[in-house]
N, C-alpha and C positions, 0 to 999 in steps of 0.2 A: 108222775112227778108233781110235786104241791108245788102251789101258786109262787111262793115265796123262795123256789129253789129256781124255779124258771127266771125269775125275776131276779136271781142272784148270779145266775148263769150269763144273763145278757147283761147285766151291769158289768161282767169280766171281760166278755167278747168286746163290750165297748170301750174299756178302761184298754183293754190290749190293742186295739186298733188304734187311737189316739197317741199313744206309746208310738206306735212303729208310723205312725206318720210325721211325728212329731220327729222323731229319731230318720225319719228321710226329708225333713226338711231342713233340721239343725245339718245335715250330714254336709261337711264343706267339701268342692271340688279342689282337687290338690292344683298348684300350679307346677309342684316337680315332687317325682316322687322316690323316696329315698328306699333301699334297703338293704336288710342286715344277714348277711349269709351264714352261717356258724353253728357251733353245738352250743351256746348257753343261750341267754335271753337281752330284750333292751329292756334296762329300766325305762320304763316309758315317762313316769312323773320328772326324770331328769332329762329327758327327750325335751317334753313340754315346758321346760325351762332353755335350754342349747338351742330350740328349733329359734327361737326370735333372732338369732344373731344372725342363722342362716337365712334366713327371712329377709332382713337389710341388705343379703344381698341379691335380689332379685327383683324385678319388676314384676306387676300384677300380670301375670299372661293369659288367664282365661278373663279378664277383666269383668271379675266379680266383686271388684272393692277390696278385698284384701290379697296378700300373698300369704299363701299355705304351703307349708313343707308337710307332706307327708312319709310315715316310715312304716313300712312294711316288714316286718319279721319274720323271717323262715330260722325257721329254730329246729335242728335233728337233734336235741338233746335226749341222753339216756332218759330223762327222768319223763318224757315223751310217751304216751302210750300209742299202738301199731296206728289206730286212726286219725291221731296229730300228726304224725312221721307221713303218713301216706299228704294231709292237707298240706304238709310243706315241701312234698315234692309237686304236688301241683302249683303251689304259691311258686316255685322254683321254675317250671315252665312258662309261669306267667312272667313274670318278673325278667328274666333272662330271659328266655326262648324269644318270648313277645314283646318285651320291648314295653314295660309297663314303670320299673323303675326306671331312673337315669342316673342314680349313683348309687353303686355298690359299696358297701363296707365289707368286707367279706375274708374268711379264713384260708388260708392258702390254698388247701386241698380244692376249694370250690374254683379259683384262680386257675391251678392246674388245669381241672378237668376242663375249664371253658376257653383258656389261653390260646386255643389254635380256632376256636370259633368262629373268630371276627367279629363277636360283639361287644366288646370293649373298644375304647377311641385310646387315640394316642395321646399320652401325657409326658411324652420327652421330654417336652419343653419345661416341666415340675419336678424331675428327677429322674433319678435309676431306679430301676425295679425291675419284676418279669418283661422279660422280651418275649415277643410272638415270633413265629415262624417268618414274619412277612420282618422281621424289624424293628418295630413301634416296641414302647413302655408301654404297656394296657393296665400293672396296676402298681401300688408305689406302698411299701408298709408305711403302717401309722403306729409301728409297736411305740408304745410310750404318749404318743399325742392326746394332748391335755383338751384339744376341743374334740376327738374320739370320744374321750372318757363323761366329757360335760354333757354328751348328746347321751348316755346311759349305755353307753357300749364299753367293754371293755377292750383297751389298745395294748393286746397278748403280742408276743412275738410272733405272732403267725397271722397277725391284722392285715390286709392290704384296702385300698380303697380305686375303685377302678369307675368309669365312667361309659356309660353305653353310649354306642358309636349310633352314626344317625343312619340308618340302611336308607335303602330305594323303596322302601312299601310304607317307612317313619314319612316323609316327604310325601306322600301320596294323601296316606289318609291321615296325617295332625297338620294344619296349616301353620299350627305354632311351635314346630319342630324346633326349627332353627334358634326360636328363644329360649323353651325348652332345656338344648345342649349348651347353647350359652350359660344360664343360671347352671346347670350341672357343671359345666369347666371351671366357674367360678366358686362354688362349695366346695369342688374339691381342692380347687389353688387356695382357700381360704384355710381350710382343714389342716393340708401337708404345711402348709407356712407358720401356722400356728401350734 
């Protein structure tokens, strides 16, 4: 290898290291993290316009200076190729299973299949919607809602929006559970009222 290729090679290694450190320093810690269940996608540039409102309502919780909303997207869309599909059944484990978002925007079918889980909270108090086996409202449509649509989601007839409930393992390992589901109670009472 000549001199000048070697010396090209580590000007790249270096230019990409500073990249990805820079890109883990910029990277913000969410204080709640949101996501989107469904077959299409979030417009994210109108995410990053909606997220501010959702923002006023929340306190800094990991008290980093600012409040961050974050939105996570699990998109099964056909237009999906086999190795995205398979990343958003795992984003779907995370997310649900574990306990990583705390407000779901999400298509029915997804609603269905979790509805008897337990990991949605009760939103009685904000309307009618699916019932669980045990009782509770777990999720409430947003077909038509105009702060669904401002956050870059589309609010189809088949939108609901549901809020993960705080388990016994949430309380164990986040000490900031409890405010956590507060700021999620309150995006979603902000979302369905609006």
């Amino acid at each position: 290898m000549k001199k000048w290729h070697k010396i090209a090679l580590l000007l790249v290694v270096i230019i990409g290291v500073l990249v990805a450190v820079k890109s883990c320093i910029d990277k913000k810690e969410a204080d709640i993290t949101m996501a989107y269940i469904g077959d299409d996608f979030v417009d994210f540039p109108a995410f990053e316009i909606g997220r501010e409102a959702l923002a006023a309502l929340c306190d800094d919780i990991n008290n980093d200076g600012e409040v961050w909303i974050d939105m996570t997207e699990i998109s099964f869309s056909d237009q999906l190729g086999q190795g995205d599909r398979q990343n958003s059944f795992q984003k779907l484990t995370s997310a649900v299973g574990m306990g990583t978002a705390r407000v779901y925007i999400l298509e029915e079918k997804y609603v269905i299949s979790n509805v008897s889980s337990g990991v949605f909270a009760d939103l009685s108090h904000l309307g009618e919607g699916f019932v669980s086996p045990d009782g509770k409202t777990v999720a409430i449509s947003v077909e038509g809602n105009k702060t669904v649509e401002s956050l870059g989601i589309k609010a189809s007839e088949d939108m609901y929006i549901a809020v993960r409930e705080v388990s016994e393992m949430d309380t164990v390992t986040d000490k900031n559970i409890q405010n956590k589901h507060t700021a999620a109670m309150s995006i979603a009472e902000y979302i369905i009222n609006n």
